[in-house]
N, C-alpha and C positions, 0 to 999 in steps of 0.2 A: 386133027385140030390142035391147034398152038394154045396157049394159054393164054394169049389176048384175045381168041375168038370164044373160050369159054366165058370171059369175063364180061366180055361183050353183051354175050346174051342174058348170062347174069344179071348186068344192066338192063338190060331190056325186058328182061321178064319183071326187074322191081321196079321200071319204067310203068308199063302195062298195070301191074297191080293196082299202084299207085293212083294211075288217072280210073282206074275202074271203081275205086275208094271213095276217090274224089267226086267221082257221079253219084254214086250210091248214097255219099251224105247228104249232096247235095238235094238230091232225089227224095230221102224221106226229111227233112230237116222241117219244112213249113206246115206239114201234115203232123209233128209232133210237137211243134209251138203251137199250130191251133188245137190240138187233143187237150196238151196244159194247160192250153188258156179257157178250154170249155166253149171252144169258138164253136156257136149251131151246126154251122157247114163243114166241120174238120172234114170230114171223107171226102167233099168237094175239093176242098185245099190238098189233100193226098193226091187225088187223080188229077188236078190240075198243077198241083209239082212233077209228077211224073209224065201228064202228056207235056207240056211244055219243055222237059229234056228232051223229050225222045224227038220234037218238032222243031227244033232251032234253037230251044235257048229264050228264046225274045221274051214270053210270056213270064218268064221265072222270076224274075224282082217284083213282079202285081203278085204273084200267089205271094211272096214272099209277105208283101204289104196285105194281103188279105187275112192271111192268118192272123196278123194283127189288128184287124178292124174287126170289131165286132158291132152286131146292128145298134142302132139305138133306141132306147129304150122309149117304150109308149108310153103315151100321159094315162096317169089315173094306176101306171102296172106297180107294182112294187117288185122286188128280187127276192 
């Protein structure tokens, strides 16, 4: 092996790491805004950040948005 092919792969392996980083934040990032923000459903928002990676992608900007809604609040409730 030549020294472009080690380099290569070198690439490639911080290629690789790199998109697997990339999932992984992206993966817990809306299940730790809802945790902060004290959202009722955070667990929901965790497993619905993670199935939505793992199924396409498509659902990930609503968990994203959901972590941020939280219900609203009932008449007569105080906090």
């Amino acid at each position: 092996m030549s020294f472009l092919d080690i380099f290569a792969w070198i690439v490639l392996l911080v290629v690789i790491a790199s998109l697997v980083a990339v999932v992984v934040a992206l993966g817990v990032m809306p299940g730790r805004i809802a945790r902060k923000r004290g959202h009722p459903w955070a667990q929901a928002v965790a497993v619905g950040s993670w199935a939505s990676l793992v199924f396409g992608f498509v659902f990930w900007p609503l968990v994203l948005i959901w972590a941020y809604v939280d219900l609203p609040e009932k008449k007569g409730e105080a906090k």
